[in-house]
C-alpha positions as CSV (number, residue, x, y, z in Angstrom):
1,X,28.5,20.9,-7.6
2,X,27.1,23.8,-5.3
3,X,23.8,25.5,-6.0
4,X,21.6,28.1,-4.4
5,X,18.0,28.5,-4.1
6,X,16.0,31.6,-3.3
7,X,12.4,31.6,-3.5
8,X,12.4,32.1,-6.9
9,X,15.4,31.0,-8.3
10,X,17.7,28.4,-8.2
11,X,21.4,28.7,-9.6
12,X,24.2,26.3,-10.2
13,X,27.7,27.3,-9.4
14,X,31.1,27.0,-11.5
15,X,34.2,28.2,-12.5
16,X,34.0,28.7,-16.4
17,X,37.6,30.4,-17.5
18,X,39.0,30.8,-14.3
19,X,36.2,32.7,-13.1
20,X,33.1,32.0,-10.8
21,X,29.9,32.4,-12.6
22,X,26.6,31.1,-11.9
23,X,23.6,29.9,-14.4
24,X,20.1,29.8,-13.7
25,X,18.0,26.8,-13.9
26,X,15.3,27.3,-16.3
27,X,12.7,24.8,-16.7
28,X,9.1,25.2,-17.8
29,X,8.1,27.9,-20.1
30,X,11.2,30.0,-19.1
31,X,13.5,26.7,-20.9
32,X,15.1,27.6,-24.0
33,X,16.4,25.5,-26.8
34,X,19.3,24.0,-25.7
35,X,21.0,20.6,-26.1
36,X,19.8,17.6,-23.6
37,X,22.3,14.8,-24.7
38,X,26.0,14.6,-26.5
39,X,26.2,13.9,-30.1
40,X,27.8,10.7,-31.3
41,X,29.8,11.2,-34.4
42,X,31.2,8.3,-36.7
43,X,35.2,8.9,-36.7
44,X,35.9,6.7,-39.5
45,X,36.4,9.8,-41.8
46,X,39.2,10.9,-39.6
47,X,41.1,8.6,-41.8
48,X,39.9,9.1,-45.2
49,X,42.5,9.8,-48.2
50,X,39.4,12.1,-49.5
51,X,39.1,15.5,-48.6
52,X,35.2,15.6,-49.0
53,X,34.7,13.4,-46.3
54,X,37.4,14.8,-44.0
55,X,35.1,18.2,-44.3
56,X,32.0,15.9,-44.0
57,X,33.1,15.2,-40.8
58,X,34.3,18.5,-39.9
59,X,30.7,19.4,-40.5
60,X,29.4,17.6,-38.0
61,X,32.1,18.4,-35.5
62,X,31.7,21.9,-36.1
63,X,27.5,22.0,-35.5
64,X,28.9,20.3,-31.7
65,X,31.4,22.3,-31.0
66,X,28.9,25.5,-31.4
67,X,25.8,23.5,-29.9
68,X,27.2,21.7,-27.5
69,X,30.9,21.7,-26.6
70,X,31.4,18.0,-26.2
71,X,30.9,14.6,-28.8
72,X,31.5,11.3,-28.8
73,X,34.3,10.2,-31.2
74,X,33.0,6.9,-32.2
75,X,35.3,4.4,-34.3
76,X,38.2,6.8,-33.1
77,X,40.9,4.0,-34.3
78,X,43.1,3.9,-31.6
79,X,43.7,0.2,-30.7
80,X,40.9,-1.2,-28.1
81,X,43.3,-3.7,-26.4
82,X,46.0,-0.9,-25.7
83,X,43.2,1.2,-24.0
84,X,42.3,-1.6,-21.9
85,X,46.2,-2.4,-20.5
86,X,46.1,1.2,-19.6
87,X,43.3,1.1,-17.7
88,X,44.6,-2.1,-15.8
89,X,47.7,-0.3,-15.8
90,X,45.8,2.5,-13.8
91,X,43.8,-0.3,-11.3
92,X,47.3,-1.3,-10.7
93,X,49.0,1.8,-10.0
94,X,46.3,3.4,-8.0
95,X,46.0,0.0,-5.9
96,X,49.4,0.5,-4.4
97,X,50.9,1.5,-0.8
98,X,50.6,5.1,-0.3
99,X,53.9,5.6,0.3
100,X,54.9,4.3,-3.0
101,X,52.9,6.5,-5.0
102,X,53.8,9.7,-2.5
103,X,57.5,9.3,-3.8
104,X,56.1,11.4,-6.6
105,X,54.0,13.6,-4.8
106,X,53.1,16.8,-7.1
107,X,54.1,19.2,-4.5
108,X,57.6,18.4,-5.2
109,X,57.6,20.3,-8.8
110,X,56.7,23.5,-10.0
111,X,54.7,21.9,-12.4
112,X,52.6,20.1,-10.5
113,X,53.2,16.9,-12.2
114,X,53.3,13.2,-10.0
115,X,50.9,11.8,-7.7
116,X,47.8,14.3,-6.1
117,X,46.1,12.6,-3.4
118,X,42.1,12.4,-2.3
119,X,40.9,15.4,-1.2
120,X,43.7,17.8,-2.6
121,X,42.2,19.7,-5.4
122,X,39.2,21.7,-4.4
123,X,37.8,23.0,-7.6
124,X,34.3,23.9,-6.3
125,X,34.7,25.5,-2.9
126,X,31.6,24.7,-1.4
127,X,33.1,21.0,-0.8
128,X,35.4,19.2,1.2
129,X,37.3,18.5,-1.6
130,X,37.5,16.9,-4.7
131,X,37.3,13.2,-4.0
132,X,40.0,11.5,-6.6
133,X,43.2,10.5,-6.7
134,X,45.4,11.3,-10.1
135,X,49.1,11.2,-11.7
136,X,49.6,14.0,-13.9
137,X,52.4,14.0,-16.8
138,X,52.8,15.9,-19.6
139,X,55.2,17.4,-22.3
140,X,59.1,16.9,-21.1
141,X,61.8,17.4,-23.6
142,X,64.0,15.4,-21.3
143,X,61.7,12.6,-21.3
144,X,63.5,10.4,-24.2
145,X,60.1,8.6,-25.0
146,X,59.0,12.5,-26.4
147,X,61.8,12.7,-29.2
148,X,61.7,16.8,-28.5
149,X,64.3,19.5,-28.8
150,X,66.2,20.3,-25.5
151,X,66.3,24.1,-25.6
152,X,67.1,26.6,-22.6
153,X,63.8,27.0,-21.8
154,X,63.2,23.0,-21.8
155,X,66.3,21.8,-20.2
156,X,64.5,21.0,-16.8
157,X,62.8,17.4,-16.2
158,X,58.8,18.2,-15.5
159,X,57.5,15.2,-15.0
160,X,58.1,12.4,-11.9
161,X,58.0,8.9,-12.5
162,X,57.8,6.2,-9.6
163,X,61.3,4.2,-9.1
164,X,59.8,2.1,-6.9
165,X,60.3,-1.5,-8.0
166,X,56.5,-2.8,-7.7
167,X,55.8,0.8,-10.3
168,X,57.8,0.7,-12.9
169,X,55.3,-1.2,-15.5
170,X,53.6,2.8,-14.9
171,X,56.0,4.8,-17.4
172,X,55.8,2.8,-20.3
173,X,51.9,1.9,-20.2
174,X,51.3,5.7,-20.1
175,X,53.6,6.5,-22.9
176,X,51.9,3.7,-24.8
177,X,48.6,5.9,-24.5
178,X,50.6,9.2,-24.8
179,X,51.7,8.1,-27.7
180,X,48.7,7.3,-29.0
181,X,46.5,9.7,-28.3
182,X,49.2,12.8,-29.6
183,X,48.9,10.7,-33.2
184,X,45.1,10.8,-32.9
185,X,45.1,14.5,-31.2
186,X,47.3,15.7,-34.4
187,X,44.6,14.6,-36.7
188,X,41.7,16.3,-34.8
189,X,43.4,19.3,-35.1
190,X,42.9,19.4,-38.8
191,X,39.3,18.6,-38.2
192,X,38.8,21.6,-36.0
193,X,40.6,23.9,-38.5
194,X,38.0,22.6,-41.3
195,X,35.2,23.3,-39.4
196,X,36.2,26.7,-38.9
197,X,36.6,26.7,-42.7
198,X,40.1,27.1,-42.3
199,X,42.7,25.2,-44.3
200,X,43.4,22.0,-42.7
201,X,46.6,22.4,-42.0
202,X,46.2,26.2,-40.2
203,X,47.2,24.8,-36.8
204,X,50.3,23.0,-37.4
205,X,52.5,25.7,-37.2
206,X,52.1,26.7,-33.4
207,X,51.4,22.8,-32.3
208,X,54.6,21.6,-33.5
209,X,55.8,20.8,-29.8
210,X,52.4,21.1,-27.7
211,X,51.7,21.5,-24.5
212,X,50.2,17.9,-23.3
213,X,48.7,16.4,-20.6
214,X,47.7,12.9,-19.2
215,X,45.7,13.3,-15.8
216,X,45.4,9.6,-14.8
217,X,42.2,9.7,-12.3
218,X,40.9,7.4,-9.8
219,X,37.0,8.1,-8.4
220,X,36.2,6.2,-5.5
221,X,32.0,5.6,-4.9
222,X,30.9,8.6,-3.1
223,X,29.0,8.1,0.1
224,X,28.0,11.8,1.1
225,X,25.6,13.6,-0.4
226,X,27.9,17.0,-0.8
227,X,30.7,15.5,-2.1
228,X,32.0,15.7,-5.8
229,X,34.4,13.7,-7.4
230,X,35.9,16.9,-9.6
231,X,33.7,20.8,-9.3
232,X,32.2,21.8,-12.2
233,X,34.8,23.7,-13.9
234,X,35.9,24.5,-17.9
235,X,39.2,22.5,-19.1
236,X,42.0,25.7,-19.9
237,X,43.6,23.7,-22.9
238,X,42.9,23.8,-26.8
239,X,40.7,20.0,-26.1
240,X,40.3,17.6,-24.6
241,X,40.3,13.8,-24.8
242,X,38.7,11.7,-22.6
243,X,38.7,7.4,-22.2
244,X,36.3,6.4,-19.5
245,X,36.0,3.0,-17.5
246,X,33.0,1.0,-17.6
247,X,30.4,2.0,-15.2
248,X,26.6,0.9,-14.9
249,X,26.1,4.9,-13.9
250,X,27.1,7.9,-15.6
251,X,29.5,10.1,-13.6
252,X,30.8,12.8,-16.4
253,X,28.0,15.4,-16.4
254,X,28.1,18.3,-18.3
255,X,25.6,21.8,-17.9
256,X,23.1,22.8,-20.5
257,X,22.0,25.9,-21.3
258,X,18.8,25.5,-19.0
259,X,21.6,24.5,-16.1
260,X,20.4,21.1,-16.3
261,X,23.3,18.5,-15.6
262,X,23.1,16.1,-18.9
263,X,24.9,12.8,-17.9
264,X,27.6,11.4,-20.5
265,X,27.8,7.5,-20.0
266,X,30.9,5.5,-20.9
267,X,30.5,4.2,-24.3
268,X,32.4,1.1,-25.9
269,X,34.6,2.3,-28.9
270,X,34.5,6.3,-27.8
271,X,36.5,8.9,-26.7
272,X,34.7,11.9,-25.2
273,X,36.1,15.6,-26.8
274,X,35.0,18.3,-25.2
275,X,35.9,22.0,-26.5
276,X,38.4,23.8,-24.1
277,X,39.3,27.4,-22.8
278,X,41.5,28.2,-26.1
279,X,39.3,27.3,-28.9
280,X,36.3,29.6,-27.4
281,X,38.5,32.0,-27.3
282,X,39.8,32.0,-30.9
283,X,36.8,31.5,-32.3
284,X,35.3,34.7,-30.8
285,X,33.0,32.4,-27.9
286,X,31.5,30.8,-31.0
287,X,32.2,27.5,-30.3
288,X,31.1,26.2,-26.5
289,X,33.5,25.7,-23.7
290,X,31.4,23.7,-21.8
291,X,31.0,23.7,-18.0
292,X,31.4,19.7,-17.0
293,X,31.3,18.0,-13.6
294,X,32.2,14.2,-12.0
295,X,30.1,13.0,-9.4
296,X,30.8,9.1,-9.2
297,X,27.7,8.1,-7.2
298,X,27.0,4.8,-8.9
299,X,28.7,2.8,-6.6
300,X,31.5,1.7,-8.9
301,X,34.9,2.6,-8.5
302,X,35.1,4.8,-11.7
303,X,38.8,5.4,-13.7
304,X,39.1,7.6,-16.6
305,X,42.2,9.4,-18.5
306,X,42.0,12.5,-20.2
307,X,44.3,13.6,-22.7
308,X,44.8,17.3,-23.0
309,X,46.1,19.1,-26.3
310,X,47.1,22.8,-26.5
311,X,49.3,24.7,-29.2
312,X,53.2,25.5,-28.2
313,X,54.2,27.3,-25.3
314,X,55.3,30.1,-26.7
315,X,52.9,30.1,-29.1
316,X,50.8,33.5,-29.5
317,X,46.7,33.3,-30.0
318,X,43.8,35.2,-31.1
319,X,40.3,35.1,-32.7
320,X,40.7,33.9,-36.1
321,X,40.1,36.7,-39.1
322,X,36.9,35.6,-40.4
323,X,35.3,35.5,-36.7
324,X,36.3,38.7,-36.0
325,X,33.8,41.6,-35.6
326,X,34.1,44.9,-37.5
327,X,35.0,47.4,-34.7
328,X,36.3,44.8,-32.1
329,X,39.8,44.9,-30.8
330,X,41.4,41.4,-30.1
331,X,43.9,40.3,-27.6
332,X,46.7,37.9,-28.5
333,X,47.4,35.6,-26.0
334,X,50.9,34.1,-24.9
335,X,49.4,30.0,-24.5
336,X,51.8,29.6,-21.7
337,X,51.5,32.7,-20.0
338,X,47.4,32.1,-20.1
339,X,48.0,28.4,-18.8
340,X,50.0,30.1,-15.9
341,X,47.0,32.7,-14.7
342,X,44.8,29.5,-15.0
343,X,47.0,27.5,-12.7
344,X,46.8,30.4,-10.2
345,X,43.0,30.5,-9.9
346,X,42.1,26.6,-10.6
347,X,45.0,24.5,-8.9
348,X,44.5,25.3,-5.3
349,X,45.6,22.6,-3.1
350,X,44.7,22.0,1.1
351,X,47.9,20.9,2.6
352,X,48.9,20.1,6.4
353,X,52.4,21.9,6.3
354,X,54.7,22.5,8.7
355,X,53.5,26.0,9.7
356,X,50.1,24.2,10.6
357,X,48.1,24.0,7.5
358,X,46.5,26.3,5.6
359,X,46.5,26.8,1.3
360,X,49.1,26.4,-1.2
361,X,48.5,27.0,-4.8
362,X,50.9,25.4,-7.2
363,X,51.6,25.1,-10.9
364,X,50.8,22.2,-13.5
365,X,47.7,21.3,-15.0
């Protein structure tokens, strides 16, 4: 959440791709046009039989994604009382001893996956940390729940689950929202590709196993001033789905183009989708991965659980034809290769080891 001020200028501080950047706050007649809330778009369509209304709402998804970088996906479907086990599924698991949860600490796989405790992650590293707690799992052919091809390259287990007796209810209430949000994540995808006038099905063939993500978080109130409960940062995936808890006071913020923080309160019936790392980049930077923060100072204790959906591994990926620019040479990116120099530069964890401390950074996102 770090800024500096000269006597000028003031500038807000991120990491947008794996990079540091900075933006300047504009305000007064140096403000541009820019966007000061997010869109709410009606996801009844997502639905529809007819093909007019699935581009109707691609339409609108499309002007976000280029103005903004994050919607609401009202009327999303998925069913309201399942979302709301989860999240007293996630009071539940968060609530226990520390030493039950550390059985599946994420420093015990290369892929990052299990329990991370508070103060771990240190996205923006002007803080002490980023104050949260989270359980991170994701795709796992040897997760029977997944139903996906075992291959060489697969064969090892990625994800931890608890085996303690007071957490097994954890597993299967976050496969029922796994579950649930793939299904609804598959259908977005042909969304996106008709609002990049694409045919609706032009993604399928590099997402037919994705890489996927649930990151589990718990945000206690923050009491200090300099604290943040995630740095502002851009999500390395192809997008992202978010389900928030109920809080009086907004704690996802996301950055304008005047580097104004624009608060994004929970809202009954929504998921928040936000634009990730991979879709800027294959549409040539023309739709927004937007720079997006969590500072939970409401009081509240503040839970959420984002889903995150990305093409195969060893998918390749580059600016789409259409978007291309006469004269311009592309890169193709490997996705899992990318995801790896992502993990390098954003995952860096603060650890007391047995050489007496110091950094570690570790794979998994």
């Amino acid at each position: 959440m770090s800024a500096t001020q000269t006597e000028t200028e003031t500038w807000v501080h991120y990491h947008d791709g794996g990079v540091p950047g900075r933006r300047r706050v504009l305000t007064g007649r140096a403000a541009k046009r820019t966007f000061d809330k997010v869109p709410k778009i009606d996801f009844r369509r997502i639905y529809s039989d007819k093909l007019e209304e699935r581009r109707e709402l691609a339409g609108e998804v499309g002007a976000a994604c280029r103005d903004v970088g994050f919607f609401y996906a009202v009327n999303h479907g998925v069913d309201d009382q399942m979302l709301n086990d989860t999240f007293d599924a996630l009071k539940k698991y968060f609530a226990l001893p520390k030493e039950v949860k550390m059985e599946t600490h994420n420093q015990k796989t290369e892929k990052f996956r299990g329990y991370e405790a508070f103060l771990e992650g240190k996205l923006d590293p002007s803080t002490r940390g980023d104050l949260k707690e989270g359980f991170l799992m994701g795709e796992d052919a040897t997760d029977p729940e997944q139903n996906r091809p075992i291959t060489p390259a697969t064969a090892e287990p990625r994800n931890q689950w608890p085996t303690h007796p007071d957490a097994l209810f954890w597993r299967p209430a976050i496969y029922r929202y796994y579950n649930a949000m793939y299904t609804f994540s598959k259908r977005m995808l042909h969304i996106f590709a008709l609002a990049l006038d694409l045919p609706e099905d032009y993604f399928d063939t590099i997402t037919t196993h994705p890489m996927t993500n649930i990151r589990a978080v718990h945000y206690p109130p923050q009491e200090i001033e300099s604290d943040v409960g995630i740095g502002a940062h851009t999500d390395f995936c192809w997008f992202t789905l978010v389900c928030q808890s109920a809080t009086a006071y907004p704690a996802l913020e996301v950055l304008n183009g005047n580097g104004l923080w624009i608060p994004v309160q929970p809202e009954p019936n929504t998921f928040v989708v936000n634009i990730a790392d991979f879709l800027k980049l294959v549409t040539g930077g023309t739709w927004q991965s937007t720079v997006h923060r969590v500072r939970n100072i409401g009081g509240e204790e503040r839970y959420s659980m984002p889903f995150f959906f990305s093409p195969n591994e060893d998918a390749k990926v580059s600016v789409v034809p259409h978007l291309r620019k006469e004269g311009e040479k592309y890169e193709e990116f490997v996705v899992g290769e990318y995801f790896q120099k992502r993990l390098d530069i954003d995952r860096t964890t603060h650890l007391d080891g047995e050489e007496g401390g110091g950094k570690k950074k570790r794979g998994g996102y």
